[in-house]
FIGU-35333 format. One line per field, with one value per residue: x, y, z of N, C-alpha, C in turn. Coordinates in nm, 4 decimals, always signed. Example, Ala and Ser with C-alpha at 12.3 -4.5 7.8 and 13.67 -1.06 7.14 Angstrom:
n_px = [+1.3190, +1.2850]
n_py = [-0.5690, -0.2250]
n_pz = [+0.7800, +0.7080]
ca_px = [+1.2300, +1.3670]
ca_py = [-0.4500, -0.1060]
ca_pz = [+0.7800, +0.7140]
c_px = [+1.3200, +1.2900]
c_py = [-0.3300, +0.0030]
c_pz = [+0.7800, +0.7870]
END
This chain:
n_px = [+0.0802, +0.2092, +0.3200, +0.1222, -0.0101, +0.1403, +0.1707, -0.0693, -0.0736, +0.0946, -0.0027, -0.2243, -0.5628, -0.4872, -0.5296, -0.3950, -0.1186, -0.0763, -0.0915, +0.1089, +0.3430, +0.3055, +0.3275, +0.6187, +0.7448, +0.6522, +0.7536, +1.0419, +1.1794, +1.3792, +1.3947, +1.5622, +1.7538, +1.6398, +1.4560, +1.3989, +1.3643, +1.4820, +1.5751, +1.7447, +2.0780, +1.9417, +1.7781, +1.4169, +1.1837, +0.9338, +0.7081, +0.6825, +0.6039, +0.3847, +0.2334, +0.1896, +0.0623, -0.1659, -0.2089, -0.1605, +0.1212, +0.2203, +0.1545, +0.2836, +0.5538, +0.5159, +0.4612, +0.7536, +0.9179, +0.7360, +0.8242, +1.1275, +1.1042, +1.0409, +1.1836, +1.1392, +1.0634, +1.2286, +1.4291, +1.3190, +1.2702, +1.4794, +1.6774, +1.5495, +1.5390, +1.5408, +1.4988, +1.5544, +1.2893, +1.2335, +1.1007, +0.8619, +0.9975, +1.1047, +1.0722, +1.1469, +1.4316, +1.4891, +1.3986, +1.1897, +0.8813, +0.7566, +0.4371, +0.3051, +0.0649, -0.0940, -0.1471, -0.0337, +0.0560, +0.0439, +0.3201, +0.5794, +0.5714, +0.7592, +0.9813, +0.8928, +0.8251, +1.0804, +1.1976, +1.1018, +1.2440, +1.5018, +1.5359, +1.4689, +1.7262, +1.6527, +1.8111, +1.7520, +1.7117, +1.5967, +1.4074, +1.1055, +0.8785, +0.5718, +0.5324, +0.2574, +0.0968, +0.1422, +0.0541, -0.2219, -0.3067, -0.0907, +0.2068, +0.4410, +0.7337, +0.9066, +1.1812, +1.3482, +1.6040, +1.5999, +1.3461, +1.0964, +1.0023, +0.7165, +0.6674, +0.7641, +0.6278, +0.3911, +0.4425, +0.4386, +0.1651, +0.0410, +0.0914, -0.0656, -0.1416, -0.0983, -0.2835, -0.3630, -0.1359, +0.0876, +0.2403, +0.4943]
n_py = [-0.1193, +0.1347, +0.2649, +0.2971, +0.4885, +0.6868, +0.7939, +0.8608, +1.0619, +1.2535, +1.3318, +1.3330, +1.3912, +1.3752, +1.1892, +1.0950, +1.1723, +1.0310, +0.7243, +0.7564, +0.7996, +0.5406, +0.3438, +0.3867, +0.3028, +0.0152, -0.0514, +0.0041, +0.2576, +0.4896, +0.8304, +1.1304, +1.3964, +1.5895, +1.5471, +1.3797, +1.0431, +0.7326, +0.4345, +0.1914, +0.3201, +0.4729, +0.7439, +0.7884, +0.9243, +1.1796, +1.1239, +0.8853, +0.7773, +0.8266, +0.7269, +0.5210, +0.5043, +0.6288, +0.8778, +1.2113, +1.3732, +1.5975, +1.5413, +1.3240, +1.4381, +1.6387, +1.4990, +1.3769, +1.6266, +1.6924, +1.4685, +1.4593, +1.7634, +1.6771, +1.5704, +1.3285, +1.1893, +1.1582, +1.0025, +0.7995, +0.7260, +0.7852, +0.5682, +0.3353, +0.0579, -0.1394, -0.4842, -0.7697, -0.9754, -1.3203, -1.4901, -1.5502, -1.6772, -1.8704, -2.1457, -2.1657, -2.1163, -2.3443, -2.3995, -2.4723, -2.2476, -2.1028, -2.0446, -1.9010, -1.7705, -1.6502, -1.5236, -1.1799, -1.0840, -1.3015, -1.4153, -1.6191, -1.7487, -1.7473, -1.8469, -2.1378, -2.1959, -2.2305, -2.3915, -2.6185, -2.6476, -2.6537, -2.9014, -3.0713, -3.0386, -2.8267, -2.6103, -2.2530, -1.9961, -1.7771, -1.5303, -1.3641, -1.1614, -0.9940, -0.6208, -0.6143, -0.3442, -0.2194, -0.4059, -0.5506, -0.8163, -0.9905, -1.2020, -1.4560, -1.5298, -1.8328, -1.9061, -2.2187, -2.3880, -2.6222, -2.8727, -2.9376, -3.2177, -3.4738, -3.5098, -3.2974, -3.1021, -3.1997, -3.1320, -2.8241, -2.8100, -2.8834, -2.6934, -2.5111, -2.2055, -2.1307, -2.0213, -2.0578, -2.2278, -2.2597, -2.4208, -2.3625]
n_pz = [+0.0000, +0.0419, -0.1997, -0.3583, -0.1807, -0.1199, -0.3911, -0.4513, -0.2954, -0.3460, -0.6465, -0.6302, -0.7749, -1.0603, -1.2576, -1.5339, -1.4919, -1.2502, -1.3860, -1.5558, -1.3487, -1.2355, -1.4217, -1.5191, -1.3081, -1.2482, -1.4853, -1.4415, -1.5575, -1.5158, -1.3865, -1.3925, -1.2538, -1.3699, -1.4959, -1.7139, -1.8600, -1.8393, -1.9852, -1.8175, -1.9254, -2.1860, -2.3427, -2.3190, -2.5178, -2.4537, -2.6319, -2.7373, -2.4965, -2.3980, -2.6210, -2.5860, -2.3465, -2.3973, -2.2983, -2.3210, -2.4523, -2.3286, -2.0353, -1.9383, -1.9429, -1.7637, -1.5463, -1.5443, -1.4908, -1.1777, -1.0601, -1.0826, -0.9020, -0.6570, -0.3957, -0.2381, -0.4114, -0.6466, -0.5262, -0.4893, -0.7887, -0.9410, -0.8658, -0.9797, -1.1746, -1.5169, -1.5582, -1.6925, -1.8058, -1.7874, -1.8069, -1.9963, -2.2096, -2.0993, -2.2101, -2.4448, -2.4247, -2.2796, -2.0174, -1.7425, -1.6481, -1.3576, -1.2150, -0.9818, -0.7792, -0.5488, -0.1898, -0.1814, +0.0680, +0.2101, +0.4760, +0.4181, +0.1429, -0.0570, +0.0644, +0.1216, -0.1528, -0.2490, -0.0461, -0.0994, -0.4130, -0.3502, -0.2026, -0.3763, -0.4919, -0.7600, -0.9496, -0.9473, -1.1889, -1.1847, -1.0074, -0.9417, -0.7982, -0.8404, -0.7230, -0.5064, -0.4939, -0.7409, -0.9565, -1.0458, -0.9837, -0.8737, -0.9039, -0.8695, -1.0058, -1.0809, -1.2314, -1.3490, -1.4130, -1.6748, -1.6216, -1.4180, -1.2801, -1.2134, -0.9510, -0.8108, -0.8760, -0.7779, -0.5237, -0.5082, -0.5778, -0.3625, -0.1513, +0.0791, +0.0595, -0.2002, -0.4584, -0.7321, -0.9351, -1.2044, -1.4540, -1.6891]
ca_px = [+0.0000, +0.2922, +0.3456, +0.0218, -0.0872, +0.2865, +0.1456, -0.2245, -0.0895, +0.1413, -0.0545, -0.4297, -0.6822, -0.4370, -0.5537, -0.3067, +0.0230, -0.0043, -0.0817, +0.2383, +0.4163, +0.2576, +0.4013, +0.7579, +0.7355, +0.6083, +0.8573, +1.1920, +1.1916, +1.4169, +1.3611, +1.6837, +1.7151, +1.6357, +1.2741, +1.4410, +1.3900, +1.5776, +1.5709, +1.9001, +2.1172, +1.8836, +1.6737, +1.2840, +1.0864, +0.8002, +0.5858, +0.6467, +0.5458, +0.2678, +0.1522, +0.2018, -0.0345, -0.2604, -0.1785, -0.0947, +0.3251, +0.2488, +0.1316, +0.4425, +0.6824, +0.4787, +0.5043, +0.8362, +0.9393, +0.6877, +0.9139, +1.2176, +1.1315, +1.0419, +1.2911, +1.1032, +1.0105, +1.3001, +1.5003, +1.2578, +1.2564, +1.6165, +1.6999, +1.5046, +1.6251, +1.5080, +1.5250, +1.4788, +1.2098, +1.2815, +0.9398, +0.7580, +1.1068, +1.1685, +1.0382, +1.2813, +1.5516, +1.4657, +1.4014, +1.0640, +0.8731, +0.6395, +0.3639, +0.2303, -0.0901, -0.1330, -0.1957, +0.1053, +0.0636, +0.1328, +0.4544, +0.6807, +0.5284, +0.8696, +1.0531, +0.8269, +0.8588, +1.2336, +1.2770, +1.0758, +1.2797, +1.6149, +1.5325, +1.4709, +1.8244, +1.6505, +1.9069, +1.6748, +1.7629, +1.5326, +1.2435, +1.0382, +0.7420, +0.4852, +0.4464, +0.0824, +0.0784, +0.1796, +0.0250, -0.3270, -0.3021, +0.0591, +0.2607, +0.5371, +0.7331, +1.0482, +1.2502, +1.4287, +1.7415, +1.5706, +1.2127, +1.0084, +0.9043, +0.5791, +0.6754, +0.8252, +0.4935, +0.2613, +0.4596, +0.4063, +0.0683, -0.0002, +0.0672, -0.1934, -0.1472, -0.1245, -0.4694, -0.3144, +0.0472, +0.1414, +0.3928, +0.5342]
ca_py = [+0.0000, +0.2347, +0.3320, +0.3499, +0.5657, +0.8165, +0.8362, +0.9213, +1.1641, +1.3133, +1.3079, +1.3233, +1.3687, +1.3932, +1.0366, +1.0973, +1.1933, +0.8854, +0.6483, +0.7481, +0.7480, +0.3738, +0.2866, +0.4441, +0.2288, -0.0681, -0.0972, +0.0330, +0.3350, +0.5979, +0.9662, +1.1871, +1.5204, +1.6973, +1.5666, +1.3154, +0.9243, +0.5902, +0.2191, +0.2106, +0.4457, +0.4986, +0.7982, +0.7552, +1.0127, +1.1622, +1.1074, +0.7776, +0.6760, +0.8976, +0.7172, +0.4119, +0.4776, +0.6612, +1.0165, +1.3316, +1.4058, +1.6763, +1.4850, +1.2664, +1.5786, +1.7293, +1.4150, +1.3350, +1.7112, +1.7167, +1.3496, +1.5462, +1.8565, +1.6463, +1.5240, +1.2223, +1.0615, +1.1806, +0.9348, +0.6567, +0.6867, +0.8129, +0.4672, +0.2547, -0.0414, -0.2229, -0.5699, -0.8736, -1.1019, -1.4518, -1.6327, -1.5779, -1.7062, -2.0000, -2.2856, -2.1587, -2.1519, -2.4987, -2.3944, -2.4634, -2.1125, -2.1732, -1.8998, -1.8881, -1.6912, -1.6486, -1.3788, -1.1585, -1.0293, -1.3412, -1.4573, -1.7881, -1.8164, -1.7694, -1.9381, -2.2386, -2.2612, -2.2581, -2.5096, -2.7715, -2.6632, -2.6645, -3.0040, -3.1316, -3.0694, -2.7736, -2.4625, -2.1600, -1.9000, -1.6514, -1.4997, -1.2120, -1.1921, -0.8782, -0.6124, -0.5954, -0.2149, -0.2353, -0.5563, -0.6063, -0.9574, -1.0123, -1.2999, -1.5141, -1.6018, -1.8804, -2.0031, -2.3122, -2.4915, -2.7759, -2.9280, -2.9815, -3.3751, -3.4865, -3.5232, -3.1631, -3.0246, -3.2364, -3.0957, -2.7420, -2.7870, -2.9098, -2.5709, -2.4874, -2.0920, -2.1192, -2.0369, -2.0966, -2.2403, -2.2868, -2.4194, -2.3454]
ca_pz = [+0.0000, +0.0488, -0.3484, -0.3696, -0.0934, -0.1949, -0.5518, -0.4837, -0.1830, -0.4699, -0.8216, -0.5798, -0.8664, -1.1586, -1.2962, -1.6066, -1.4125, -1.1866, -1.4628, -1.6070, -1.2039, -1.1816, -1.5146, -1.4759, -1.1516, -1.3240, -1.5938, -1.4056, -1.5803, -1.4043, -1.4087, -1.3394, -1.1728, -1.4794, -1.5939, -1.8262, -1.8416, -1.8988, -1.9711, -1.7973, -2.0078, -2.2562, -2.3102, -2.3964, -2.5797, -2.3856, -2.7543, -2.7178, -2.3924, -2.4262, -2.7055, -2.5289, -2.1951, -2.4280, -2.2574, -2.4180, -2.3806, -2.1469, -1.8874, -1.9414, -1.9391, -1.6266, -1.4411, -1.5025, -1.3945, -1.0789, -0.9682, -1.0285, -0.7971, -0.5360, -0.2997, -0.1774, -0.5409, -0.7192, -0.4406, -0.5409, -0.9553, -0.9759, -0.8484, -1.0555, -1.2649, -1.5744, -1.5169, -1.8180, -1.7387, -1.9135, -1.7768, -2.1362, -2.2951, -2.0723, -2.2461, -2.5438, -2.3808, -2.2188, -1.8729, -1.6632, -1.5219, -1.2204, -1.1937, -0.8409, -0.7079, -0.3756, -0.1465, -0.1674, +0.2146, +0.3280, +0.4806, +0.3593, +0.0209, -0.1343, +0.1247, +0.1365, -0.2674, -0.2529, -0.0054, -0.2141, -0.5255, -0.2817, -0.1603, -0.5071, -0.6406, -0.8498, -0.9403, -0.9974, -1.2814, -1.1565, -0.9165, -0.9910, -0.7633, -0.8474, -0.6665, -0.5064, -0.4963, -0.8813, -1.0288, -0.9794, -1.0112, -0.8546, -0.9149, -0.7762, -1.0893, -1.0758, -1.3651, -1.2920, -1.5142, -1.6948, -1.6473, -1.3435, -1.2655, -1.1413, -0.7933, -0.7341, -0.9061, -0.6431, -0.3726, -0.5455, -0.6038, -0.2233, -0.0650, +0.0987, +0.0249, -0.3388, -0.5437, -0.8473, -0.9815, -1.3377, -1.5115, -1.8839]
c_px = [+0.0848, +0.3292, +0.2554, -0.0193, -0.0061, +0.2535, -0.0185, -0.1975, -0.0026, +0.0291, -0.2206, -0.5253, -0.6441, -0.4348, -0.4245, -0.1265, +0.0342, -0.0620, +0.0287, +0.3268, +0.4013, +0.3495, +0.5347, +0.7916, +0.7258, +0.6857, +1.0448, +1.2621, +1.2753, +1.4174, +1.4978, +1.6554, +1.6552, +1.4840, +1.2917, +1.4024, +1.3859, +1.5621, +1.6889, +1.9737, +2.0373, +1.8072, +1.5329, +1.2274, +0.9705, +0.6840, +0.5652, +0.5772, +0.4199, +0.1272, +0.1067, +0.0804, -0.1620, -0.3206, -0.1464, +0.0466, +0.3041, +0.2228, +0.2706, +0.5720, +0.6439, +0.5402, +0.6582, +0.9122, +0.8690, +0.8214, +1.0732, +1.2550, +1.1017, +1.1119, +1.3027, +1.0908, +1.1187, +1.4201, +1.4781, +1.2958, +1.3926, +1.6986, +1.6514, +1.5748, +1.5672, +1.5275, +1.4800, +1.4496, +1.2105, +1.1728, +0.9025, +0.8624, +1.1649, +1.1800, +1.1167, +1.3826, +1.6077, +1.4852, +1.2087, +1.0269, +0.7808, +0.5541, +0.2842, +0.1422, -0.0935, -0.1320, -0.0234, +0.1329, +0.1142, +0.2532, +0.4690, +0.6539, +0.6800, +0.9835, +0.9499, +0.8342, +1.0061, +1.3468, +1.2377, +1.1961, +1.4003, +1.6462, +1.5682, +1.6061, +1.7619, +1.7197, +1.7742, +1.7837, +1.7246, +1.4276, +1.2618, +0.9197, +0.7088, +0.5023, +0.2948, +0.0633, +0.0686, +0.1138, -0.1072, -0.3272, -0.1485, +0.0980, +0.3895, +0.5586, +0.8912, +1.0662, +1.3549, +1.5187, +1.6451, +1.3994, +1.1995, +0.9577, +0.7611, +0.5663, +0.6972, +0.6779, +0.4050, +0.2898, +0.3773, +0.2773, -0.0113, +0.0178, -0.0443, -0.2549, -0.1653, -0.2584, -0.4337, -0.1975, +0.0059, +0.2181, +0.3602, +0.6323]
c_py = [+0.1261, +0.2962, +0.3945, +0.4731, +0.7305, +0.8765, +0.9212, +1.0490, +1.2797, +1.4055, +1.3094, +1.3067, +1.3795, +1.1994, +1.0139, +1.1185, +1.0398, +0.7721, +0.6268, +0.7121, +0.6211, +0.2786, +0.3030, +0.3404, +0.0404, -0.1396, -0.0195, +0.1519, +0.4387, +0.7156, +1.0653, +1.3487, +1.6140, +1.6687, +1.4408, +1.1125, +0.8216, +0.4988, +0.2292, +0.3531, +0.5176, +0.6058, +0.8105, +0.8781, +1.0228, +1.1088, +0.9928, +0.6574, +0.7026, +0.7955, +0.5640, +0.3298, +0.5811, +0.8378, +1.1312, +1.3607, +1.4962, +1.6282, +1.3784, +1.3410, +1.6319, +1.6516, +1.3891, +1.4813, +1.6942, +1.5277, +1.4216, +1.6514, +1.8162, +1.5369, +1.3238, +1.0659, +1.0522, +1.0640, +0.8047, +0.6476, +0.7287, +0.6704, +0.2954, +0.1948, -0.0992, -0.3922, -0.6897, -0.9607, -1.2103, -1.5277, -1.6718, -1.6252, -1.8283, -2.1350, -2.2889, -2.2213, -2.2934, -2.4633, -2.4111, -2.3292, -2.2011, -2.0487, -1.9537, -1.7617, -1.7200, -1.5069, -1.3261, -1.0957, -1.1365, -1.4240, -1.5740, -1.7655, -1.8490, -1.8850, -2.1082, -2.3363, -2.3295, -2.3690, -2.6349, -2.7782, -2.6858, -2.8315, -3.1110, -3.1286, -2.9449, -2.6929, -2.3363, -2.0063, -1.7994, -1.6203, -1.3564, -1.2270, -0.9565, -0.7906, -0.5516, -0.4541, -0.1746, -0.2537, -0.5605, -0.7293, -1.0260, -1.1746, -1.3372, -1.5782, -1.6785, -1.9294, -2.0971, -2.3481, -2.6271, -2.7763, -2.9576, -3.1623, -3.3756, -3.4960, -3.4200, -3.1105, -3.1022, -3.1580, -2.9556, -2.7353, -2.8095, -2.8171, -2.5135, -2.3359, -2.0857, -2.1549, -2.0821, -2.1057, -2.3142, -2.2951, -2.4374, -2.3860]
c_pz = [+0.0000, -0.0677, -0.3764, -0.3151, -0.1283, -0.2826, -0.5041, -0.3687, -0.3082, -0.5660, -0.7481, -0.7307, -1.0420, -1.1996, -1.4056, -1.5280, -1.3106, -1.2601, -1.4867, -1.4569, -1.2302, -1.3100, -1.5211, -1.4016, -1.2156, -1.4019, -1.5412, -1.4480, -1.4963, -1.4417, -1.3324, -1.2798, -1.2785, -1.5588, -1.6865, -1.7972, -1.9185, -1.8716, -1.9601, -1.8363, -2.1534, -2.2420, -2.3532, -2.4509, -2.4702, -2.5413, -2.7342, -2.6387, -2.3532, -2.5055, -2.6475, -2.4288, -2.2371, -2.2911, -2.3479, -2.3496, -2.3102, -2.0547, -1.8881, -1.8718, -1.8120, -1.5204, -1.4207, -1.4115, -1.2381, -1.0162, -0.9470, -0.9329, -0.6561, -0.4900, -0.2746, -0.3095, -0.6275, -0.6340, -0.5531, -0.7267, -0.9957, -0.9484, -0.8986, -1.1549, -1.3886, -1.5871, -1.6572, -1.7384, -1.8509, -1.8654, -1.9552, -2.2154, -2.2252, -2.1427, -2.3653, -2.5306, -2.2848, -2.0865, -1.8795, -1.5761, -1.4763, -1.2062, -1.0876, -0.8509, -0.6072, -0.3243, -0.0693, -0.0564, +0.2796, +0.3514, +0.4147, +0.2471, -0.0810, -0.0786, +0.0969, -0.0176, -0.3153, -0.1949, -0.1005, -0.2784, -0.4373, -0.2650, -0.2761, -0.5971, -0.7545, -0.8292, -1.0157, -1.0677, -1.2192, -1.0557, -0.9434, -0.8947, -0.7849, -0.7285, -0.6219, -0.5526, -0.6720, -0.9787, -1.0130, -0.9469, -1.0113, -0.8460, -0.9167, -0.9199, -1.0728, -1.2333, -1.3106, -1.4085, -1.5021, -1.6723, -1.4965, -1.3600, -1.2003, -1.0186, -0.7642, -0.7850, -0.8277, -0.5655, -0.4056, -0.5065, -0.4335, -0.1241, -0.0659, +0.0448, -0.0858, -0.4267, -0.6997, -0.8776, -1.1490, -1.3905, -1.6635, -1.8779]
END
């Protein structure tokens, strides 16, 4: 709730300005002291991202200035990362993802998945889990080296927390 609550205490009734905040946020986007922002070193066009979230580039250009003059956000989005997610590219590259659902408030869920896969001899490539504030629909994603058996996916599937797991 804490992004959330920052952004709407921010951006209050400016629906367009924290679209773009949420997305910035969203995708790792970072915004520098100057109004400006990057996929890493890269710099994006406001036209483009505009055209993107279905905004007009001034609200782009406003927002990213209003994150720059303030102290508190300019901390947060000046520090932002882009990160490659390889879930939708696992089964390429011959790895197994695991897409968990569960309720991302509560504790273990990651620990609890990790020991299975630990136990099992699996080496994990990756974890990404959502977050809630973010994501509507947040999710706990692993990529493992190799394929999943039918025994490590019972255990999986036998946590009691998990509303939904999927593997690709």
């Amino acid at each position: 709730m804490y992004m959330n609550k920052l952004l709407n205490e921010f951006f209050g009734n400016a629906r367009g300005r924290k679209t773009v905040a949420t997305e910035l946020l969203r995708l790792g986007l970072r915004v520098d002291g100057k109004g400006g922002i990057f996929a890493g070193s890269i710099e994006l066009t406001p036209a483009k991202i505009a055209r993107a979230l279905k905004v007009d580039r001034r609200v782009v250009i406003e927002t990213a200035k209003d994150i720059a003059e303030d102290d508190k956000l300019l901390q947060i989005f000046y520090k932002l990362e882009p990160r490659a997610f390889i879930g939708n590219s696992a089964k390429e590259l011959g790895f197994d993802s695991i897409e968990i659902r569960a309720d991302p408030r509560k504790k273990g869920v990651v620990a609890a998945v990790t020991k299975i896969l630990a136990q099992e001899g699996i080496v994990i490539r990756q974890t990404i889990s959502d977050d809630p504030d973010l994501f509507p629909d947040p999710v706990l994603s692993i990529i493992i080296d190799g394929k999943l058996n039918a025994r490590v996916i019972n255990k999986l599937k036998s946590l009691p927390f998990a509303t939904s797991i999927t593997i690709k």
